[in-house]
N, C-alpha and C positions, 0 to 999 in steps of 0.2 A: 818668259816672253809673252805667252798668252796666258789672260787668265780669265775664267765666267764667273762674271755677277748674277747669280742667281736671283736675286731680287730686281734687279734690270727689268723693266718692261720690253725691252727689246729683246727681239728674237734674239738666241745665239750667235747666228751664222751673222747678224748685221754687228754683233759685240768682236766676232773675229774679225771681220773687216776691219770695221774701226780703228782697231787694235793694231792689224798689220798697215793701213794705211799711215797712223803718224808713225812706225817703226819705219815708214819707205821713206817718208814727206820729211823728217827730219833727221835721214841718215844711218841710224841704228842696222839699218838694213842695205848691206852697198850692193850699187848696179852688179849684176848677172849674177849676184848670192844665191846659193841655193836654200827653197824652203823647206822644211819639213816635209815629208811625206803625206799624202793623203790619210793613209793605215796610220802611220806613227804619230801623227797628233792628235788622230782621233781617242786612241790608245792612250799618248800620255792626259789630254783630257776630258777623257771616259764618255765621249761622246760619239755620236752617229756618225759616220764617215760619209754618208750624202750630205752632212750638215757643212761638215768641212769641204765638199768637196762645191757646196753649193755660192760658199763663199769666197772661195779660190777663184770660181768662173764669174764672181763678178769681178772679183779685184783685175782679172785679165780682161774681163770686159773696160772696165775705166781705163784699160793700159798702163798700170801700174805692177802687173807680173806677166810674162810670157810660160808658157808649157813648150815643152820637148817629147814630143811622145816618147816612151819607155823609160826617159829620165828624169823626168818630175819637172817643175813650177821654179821659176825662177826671177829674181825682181829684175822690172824695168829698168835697162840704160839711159831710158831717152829722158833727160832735163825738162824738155817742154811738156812732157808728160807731169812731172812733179811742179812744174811751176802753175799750170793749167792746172791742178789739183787747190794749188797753196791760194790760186785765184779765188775757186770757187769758196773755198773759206772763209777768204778776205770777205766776198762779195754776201756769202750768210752772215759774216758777224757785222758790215753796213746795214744789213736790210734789221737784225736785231737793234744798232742805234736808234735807227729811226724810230723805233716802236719806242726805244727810251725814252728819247727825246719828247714824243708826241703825249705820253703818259705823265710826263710833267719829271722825270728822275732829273735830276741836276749833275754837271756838266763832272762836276768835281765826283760826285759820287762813282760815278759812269769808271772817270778814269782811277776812283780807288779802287772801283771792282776790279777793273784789269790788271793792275799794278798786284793785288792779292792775289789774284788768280796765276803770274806768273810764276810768283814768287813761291808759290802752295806746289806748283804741278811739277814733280821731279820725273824725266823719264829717262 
């Protein structure tokens, strides 16, 4: 489910994110699912459990997991939670055309990249 790129320049904790965001954003992960444990993912991937725990408290900070005190983290119900997610994506892969666009990439190109990029990313 989770797995670290060690060569990643990004922290861990923003690689778990990540990671469980498109698990949420595209379903792999249904409303009130329960997550893993704090202890137990750390465990299965042999890392700090403030690490994991620091990445949990954001994903519930964007309202994409709620916590149960004594019974662990749980994903998000709410829809406009995930759709307000799928926005902001939208809204960073607009502001990357522009840059395309402005750097002289061609139009055709733009949309081979994305057409490749669909078709590459199995999740």
């Amino acid at each position: 489910m989770i797995v670290i790129d060690y060569h990643d320049k990004r922290p861990i904790y923003e690689q778990i994110i990540d990671r469980f965001q498109l698990l949420i954003l595209n379903g792999a992960l249904e409303p009130d699912s329960q997550l893993p444990s704090v202890r137990a993912l750390a465990v299965d991937l042999s890392i700090n459990a403030n690490t994991i725990q620091r990445a949990y408290s954001e994903l519930e900070r964007r309202g994409l997991i709620y916590s149960i005190k004594g019974r662990g983290n749980f994903v998000s119900a709410q829809k406009d939670v995930v759709k307000e997610q799928q926005d902001k994506l939208l809204e960073e892969l607009r502001q990357q055309l522009v840059i395309c666009k402005e750097s002289g990439i061609e139009f055709i190109k733009v949309l081979d990249c994305v057409r490749e990029t669909f078709q590459e990313v199995n999740l």
